[in-house]
C-alpha positions in Angstrom: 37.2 162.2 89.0 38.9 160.3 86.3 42.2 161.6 87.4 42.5 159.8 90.9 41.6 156.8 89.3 44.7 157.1 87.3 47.0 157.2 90.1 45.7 155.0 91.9 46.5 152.5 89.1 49.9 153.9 88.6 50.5 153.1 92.4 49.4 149.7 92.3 51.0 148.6 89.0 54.3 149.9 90.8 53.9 148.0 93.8 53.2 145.2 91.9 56.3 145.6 89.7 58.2 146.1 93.5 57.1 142.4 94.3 57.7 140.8 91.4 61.1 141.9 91.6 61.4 141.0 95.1 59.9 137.0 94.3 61.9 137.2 91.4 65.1 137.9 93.2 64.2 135.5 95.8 63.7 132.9 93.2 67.1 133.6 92.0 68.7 132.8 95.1 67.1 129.2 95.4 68.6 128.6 91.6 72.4 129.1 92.9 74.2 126.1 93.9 74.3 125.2 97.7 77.7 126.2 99.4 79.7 123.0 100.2 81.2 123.0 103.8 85.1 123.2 103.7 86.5 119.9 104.6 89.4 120.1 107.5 93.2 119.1 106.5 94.0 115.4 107.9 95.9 115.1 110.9 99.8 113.9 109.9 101.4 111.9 112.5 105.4 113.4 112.5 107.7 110.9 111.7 109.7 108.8 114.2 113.2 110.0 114.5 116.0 107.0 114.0 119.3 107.4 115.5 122.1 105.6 114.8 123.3 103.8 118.4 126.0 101.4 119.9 126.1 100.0 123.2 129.2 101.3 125.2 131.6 98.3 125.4 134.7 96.8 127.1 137.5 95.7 125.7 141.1 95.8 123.9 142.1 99.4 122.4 146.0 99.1 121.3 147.8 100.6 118.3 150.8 98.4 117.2 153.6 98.0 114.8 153.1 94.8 112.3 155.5 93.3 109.8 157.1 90.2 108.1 160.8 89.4 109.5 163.0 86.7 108.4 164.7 84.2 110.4 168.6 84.9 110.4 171.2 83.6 112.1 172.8 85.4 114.8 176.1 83.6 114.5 177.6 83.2 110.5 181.3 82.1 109.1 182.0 84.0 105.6 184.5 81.5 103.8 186.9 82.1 101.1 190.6 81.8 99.8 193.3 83.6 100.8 195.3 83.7 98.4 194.3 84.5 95.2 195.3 83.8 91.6 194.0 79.8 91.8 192.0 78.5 89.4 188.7 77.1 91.0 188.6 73.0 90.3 185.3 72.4 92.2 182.5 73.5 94.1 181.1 70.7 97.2 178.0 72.1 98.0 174.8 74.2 96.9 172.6 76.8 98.6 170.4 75.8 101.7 173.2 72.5 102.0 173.4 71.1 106.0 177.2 71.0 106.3 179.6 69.8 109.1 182.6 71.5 110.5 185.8 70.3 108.4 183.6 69.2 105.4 184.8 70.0 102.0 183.2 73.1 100.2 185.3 73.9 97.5 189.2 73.7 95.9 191.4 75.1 93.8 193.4 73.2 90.7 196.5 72.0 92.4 198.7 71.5 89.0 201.7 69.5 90.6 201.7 70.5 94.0 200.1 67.5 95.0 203.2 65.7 93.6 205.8 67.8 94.9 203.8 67.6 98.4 204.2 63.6 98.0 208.1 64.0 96.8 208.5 66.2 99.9 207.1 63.3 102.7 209.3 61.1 101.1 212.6 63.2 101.3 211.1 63.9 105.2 210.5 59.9 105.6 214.2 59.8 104.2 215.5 62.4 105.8 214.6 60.8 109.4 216.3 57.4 108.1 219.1 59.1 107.7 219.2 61.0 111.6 218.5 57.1 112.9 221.5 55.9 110.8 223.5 58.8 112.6 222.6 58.4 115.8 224.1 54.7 115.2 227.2 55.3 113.9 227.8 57.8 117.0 229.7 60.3 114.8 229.2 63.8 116.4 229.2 65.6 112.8 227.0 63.3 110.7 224.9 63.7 113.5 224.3 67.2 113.7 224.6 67.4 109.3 220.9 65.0 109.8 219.8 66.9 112.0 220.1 69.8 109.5 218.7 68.6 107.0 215.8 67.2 108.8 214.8 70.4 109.9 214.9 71.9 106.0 213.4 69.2 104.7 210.8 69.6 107.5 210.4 73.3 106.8 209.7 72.8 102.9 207.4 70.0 103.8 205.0 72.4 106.0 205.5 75.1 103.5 204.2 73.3 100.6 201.7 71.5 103.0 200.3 75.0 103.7 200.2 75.7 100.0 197.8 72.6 99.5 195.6 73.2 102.5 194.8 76.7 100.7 193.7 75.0 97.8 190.8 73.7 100.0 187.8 75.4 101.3 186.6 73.8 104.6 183.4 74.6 106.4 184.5 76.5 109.9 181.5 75.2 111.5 178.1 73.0 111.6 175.7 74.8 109.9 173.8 75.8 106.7 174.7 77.3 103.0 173.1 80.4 103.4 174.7 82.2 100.2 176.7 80.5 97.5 178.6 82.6 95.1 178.4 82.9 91.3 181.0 81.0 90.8 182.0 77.9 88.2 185.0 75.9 88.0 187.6 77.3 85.8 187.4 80.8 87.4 190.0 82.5 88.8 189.6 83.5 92.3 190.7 86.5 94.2 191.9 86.2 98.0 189.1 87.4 100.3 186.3 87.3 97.8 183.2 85.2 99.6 182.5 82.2 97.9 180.1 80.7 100.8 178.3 82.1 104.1 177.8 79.4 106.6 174.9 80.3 109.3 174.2 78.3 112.8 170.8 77.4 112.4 170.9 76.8 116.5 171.4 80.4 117.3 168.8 82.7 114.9 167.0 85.6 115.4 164.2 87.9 113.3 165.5 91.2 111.3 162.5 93.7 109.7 164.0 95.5 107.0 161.9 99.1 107.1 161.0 100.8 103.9 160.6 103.8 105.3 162.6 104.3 108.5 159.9 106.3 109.9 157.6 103.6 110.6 160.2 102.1 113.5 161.2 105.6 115.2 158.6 104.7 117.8 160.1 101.3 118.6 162.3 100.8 121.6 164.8 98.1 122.5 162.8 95.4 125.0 159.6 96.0 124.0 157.7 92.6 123.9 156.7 90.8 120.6 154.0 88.5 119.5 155.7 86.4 116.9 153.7 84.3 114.3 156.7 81.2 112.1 154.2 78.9 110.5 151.1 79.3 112.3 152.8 78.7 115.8 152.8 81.8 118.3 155.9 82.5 119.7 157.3 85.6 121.9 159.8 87.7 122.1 161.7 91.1 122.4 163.1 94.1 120.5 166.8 93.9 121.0 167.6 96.2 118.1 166.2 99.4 116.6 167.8 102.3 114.1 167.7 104.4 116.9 170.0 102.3 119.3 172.2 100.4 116.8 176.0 101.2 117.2 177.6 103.9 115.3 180.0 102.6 112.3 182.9 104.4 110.8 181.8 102.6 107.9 178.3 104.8 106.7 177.1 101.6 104.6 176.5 99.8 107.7 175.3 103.5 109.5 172.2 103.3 106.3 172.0 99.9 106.7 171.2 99.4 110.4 168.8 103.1 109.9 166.3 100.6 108.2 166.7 97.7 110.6 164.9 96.0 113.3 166.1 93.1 115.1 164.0 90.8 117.0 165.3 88.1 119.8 164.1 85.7 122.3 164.6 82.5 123.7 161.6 80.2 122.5 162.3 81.6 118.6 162.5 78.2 116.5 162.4 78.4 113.1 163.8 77.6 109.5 166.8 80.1 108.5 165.0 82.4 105.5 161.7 81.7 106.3 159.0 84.4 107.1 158.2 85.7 110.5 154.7 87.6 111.3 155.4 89.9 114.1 153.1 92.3 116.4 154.7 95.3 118.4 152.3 96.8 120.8 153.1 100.6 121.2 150.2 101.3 123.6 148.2 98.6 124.8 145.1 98.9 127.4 142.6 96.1 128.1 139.3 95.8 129.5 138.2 99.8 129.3 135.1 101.3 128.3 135.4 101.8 124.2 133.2 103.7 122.0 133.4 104.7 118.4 135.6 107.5 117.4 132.2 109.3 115.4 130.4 108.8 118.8 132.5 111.5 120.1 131.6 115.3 119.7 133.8 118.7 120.6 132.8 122.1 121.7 135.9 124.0 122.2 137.6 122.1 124.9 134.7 120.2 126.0 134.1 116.3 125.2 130.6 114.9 125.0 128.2 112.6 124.1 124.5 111.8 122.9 122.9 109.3 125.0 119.3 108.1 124.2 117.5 108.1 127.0 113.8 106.5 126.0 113.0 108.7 122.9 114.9 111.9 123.4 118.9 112.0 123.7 120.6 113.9 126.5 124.4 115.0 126.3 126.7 113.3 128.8 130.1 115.2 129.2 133.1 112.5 129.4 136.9 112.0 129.7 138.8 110.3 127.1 142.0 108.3 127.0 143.6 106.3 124.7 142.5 106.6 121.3 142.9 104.8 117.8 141.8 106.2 114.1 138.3 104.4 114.9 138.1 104.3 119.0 138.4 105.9 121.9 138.6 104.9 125.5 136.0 106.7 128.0 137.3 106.8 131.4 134.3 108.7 133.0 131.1 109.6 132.5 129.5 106.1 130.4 128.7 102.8 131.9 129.0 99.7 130.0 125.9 99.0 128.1 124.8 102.8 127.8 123.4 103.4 124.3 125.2 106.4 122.3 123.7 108.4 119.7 126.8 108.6 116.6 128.2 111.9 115.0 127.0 110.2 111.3 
């Protein structure tokens, strides 16, 4: 009977170790830390998309030629000796000088002409005396032997007379001493050699001397021309470019007038030498719709736009016209005051 007993202890004491392990187990879990509840990502707002917009405008597109002229005379008298081998005596008259026609610009040492040109009216003075005294006496042959030697003295008088007008420089007209050569009294002159230019200051026009010759082969003869002398607009036209200047046999003057430009019109008023401003509009158009060049976009052959419309942008197909290295004209497709997105 002892035996049962036995395992019926042995069955108990296991059951017993069963729940301990289960309470112990259980206890366990309470011990663990409690599970924290994941906590959602905040919401991000997206950023607000900026463009970079200008309002569709009219106005002036043009692309034009601008340079400094100077005032010139269109009408000049170059004025020298001509004959050389003088010695200069003096010089009248200094660059930029108002002279008048007949006025004294410069002469050559005279040495004794001047006294054999006042010898010579007094054997002319006597030689007339003589004809008079002639003509009295009524003698047939001492009439015509005065008469001969009237004329000759006559003759030498006009020769030597036209010696000592060479000696002197006059001015051939009213003007102004535009160039005045390097020249001082003592010098020996050579016939032909220009000693002063004379320019009508009543008749002047504008000359542009190009740089590069390039930069005037798009200019035409009568193309109009804002002018700027001294901060007073003027007007005028082109009367002269490299490509419609006359041919010369001489090629100085051919290379000369390839880098020229001259400039005319009837209100011009101005100071010979000084500066001229001028504005030569090659294409000009006025009060069209103008947008910026990077406003612009290409596909292929296809020109378009970004309009913003609200918050979104919308593509607007348009045709183009005149255009400039920073504009363009739209002919179709804008309105003014429509708000493009640009190509930055």
């Amino acid at each position: 009977m002892v035996r049962p007993v036995k395992n019926k202890l042995k069955t108990v004491a296991t059951s017993v170790g069963v729940a301990t392990l289960v309470i112990a187990a259980l206890s366990g879990c309470s011990l663990l830390p409690k599970e924290e509840e994941p906590i959602p990502p905040p919401l991000v707002k997206p950023a607000e998309q900026k463009f970079d917009v200008v309002d569709v405008k009219k106005g002036e597109l043009s692309i034009y030629f601008k340079g400094f002229a100077t005032v010139v005379s269109k009408s000049q008298e170059d004025v020298f000796f001509k004959q050389g081998g003088g010695r200069l005596s003096a010089i009248h008259v200094s660059q930029g000088d108002k002279v008048k026609k007949g006025q004294l610009i410069a002469e050559l040492g005279s040495d004794d002409l001047k006294l054999r040109l006042d010898l010579q009216h007094i054997s002319y003075e006597r030689a007339q005396l003589d004809l008079q005294r002639a003509i009295k006496s009524g003698n047939e042959d001492d009439i015509a032997d005065a008469k001969l030697d009237l004329k000759s003295v006559k003759l030498q008088l006009e020769a030597l007379q036209q010696q000592w007008d060479s000696l002197s420089l006059v001015a051939p007209i009213d003007g102004v001493v535009t160039y005045l050569a390097d020249v001082s009294p003592g010098q020996i002159m050579n016939a032909y050699d220009t000693i002063v230019t004379i320019a009508d200051p009543s008749r002047i026009q504008l000359v542009y001397t190009a740089d590069d010759p390039s930069e005037l082969s798009s200019l035409q003869p009568n193309m109009p021309v804002e002018i700027k002398i001294d901060d007073k607009e003027l007007t005028g036209k082109v009367v002269q470019t490299p490509s419609s200047a006359p041919y010369s046999s001489d090629q100085s003057v051919n290379e000369k007038n390839a880098k020229l430009l001259i400039v005319d019109g009837d209100s011009l008023k101005g100071e010979i030498g000084e500066m001229a401003e001028l504005k030569i509009f090659k294409q000009r158009q006025q009060n069209v719709l103008i947008i910026p060049k990077s406003g612009l976009r290409t596909y292929l052959d296809r020109k378009y736009v970004q309009v913003l419309d609200g918050d979104r942008r919308k593509e607007v197909d348009v045709e183009v016209g005149m255009s400039t290295p920073t504009e363009v004209e739209i002919r179709r497709g804008l309105a003014e005051g429509d708000q493009i997105v640009l190509n930055n």
